[in-house]
C-alpha positions as CSV (number, residue, x, y, z in Angstrom):
1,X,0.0,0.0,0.0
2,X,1.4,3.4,-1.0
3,X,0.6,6.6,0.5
4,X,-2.0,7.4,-1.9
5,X,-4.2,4.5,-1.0
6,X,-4.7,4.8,2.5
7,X,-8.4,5.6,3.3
8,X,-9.0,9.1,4.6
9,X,-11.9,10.9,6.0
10,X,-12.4,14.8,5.0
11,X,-13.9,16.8,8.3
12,X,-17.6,16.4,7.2
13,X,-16.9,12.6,6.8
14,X,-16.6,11.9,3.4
15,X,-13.9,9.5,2.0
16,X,-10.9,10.8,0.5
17,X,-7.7,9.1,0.0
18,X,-4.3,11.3,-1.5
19,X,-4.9,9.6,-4.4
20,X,-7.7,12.8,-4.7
21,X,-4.5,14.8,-5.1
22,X,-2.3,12.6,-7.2
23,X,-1.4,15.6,-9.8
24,X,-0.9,17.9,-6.7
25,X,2.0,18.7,-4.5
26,X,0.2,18.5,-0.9
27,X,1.4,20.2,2.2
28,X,-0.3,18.1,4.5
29,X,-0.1,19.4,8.6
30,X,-1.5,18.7,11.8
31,X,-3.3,21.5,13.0
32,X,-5.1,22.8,15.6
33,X,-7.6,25.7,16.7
34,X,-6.1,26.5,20.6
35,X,-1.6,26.1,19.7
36,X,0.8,28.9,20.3
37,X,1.5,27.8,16.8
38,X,-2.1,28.3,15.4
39,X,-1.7,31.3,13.7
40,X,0.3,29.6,11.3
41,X,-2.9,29.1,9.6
42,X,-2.8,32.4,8.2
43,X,1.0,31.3,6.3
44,X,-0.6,27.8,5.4
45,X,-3.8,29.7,3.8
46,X,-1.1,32.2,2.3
47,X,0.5,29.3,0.1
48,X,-2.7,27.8,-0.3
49,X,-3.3,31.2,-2.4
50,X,-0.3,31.7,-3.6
51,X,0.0,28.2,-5.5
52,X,-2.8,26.5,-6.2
53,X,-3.5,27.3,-10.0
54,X,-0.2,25.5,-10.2
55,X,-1.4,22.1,-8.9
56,X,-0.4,22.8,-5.0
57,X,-3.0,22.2,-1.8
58,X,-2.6,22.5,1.6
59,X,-4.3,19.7,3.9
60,X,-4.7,20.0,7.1
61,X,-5.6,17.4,9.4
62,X,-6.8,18.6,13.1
63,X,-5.3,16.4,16.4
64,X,-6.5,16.9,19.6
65,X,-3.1,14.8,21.0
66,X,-1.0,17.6,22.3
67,X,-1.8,19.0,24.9
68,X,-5.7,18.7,24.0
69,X,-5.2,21.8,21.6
70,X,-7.8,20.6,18.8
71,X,-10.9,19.8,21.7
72,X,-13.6,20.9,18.8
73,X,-16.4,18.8,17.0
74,X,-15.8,18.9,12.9
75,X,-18.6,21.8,12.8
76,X,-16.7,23.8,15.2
77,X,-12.9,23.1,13.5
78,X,-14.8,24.0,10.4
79,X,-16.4,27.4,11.7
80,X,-13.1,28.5,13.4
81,X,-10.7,27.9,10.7
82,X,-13.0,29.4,8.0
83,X,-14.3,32.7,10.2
84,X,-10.9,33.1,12.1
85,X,-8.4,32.5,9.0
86,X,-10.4,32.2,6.1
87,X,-9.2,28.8,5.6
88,X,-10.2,27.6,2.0
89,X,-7.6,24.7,1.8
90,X,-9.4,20.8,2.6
91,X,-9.7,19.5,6.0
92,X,-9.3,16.1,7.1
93,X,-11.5,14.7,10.3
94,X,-9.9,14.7,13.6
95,X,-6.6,12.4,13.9
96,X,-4.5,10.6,15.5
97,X,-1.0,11.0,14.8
98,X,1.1,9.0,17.2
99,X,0.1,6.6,20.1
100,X,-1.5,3.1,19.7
101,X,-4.3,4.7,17.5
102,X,-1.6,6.3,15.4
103,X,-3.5,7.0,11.5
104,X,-1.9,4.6,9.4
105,X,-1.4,7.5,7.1
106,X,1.4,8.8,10.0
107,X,2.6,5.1,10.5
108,X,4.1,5.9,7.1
109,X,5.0,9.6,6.9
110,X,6.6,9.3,10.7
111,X,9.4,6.7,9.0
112,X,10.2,9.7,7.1
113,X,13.6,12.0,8.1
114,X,13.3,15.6,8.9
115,X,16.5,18.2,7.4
116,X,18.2,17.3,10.3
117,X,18.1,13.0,9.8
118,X,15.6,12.7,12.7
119,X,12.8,10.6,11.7
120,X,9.8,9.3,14.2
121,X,6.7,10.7,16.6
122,X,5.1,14.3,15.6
123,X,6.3,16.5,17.5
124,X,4.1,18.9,17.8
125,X,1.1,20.9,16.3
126,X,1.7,21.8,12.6
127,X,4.5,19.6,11.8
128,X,4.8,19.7,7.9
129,X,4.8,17.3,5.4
130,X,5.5,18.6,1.8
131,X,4.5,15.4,-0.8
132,X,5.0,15.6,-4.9
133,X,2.8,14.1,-7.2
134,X,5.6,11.6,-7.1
135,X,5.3,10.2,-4.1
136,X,8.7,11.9,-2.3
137,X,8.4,13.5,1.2
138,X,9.9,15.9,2.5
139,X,9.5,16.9,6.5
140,X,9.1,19.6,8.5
141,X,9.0,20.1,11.9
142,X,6.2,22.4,14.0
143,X,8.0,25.6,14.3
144,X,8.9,25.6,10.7
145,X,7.0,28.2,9.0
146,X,4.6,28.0,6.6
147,X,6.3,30.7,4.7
148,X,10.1,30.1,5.5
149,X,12.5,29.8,2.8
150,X,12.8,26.4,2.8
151,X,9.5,25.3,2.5
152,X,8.5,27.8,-0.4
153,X,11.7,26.5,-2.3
154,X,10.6,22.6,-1.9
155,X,7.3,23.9,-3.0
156,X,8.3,25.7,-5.9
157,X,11.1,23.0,-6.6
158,X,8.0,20.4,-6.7
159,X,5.8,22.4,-8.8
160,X,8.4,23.1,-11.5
161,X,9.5,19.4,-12.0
C-alpha cells in the first residue's frame, strides 16, 4: 500500500484518500484551533493562495493529541478555521497522529527523516509534510513556518518538475 491509498476521512466525513491529489504537491499538517502555533494558519492559507493554480493544496488534518489543543467537534474546527483564517484549503477529520491509535497514514509519513536526519513521533502541532505528485516526502517540523524559505523552495522545486 502506498501513501496514496490509505483511506481518509475529510472533516464532514466523506472519504478521501491522497490519491484525490495525485497531480498535486500537498502540504499536508497537523493542525489545531487553541496552539501557540495556530496562527500559522494564516502562512498555510497564504500558500494555499499563492500556488494552487499551479497544482499545489494545503491539507490539514486537526489532532487533539497535544496537549488537547484541537478539543472541537468537525462543525466547530470547520467554523473556526473558516471565520478566524479564512481557511479555504481541505480539511481532514480529527486524527490521531502518534500513540496506539496512530493513523496509518502517519505510520508511514513518521518513518520519514526531517533536514536534520531525525525521523519518528510528531512533534508537535503543525508539523509539515511537503509530498510531490511523485510520491517523495519531504518533512518539517512544527516551528517551521509555513512561509520560510525552505519550504516555499521545496514547494516551488516540486511544482516546477
Amino acid at each position: 500500500m502506498t501513501l496514496r491509498d490509505i483511506p481518509l476521512r475529510t472533516l464532514t466525513g466523506d472519504a478521501t484518500s491522497l490519491a484525490d491529489f495525485a497531480d498535486k504537491t500537498v502540504l499536508l499538517v497537523n493542525v489545531a484551533s487553541k496552539c501557540g502555533l495556530t496562527p500559522q494558519y494564516a502562512g498555510l492559507e497564504r500558500l494555499q493562495k499563492q500556488y494552487e493554480d499551479r497544482g499545489f493544496t494545503v491539507l490539514g488534518v486537526p489532532c487533539n493529541q497535544f496537549a488537547g489543543q484541537e478539543p472541537g467537534s468537525a462543525e466547530e474546527i470547520q467554523t473556526f478555521c473558516s471565520t478566524t483564517y479564512g481557511v479555504s484549503f481541505p480539511l481532514l477529520e480529527k486524527t490521531d497522529v502518534n500513540g496506539d491509535d496512530r493513523h496509518a497514514l502517519y505510520a508511514e509519513l513518521t518513518k520519514v527523516a526531517d533536514a536534520e536526519g531525525e525521523a519518528g513521533d510528531i512533534q508537535w502541532n503543525f508539523e509539515k509534510f511537503l509530498i510531490s505528485p511523485q510520491g517523495e516526502v519531504t518533512r518539517f517540523r512544527p516551528r517551521v513556518e509555513p512561509d520560510a524559505p525552505e519550504v516555499v523552495a521545496a514547494i516551488e522545486a516540486r511544482l516546477s518538475a
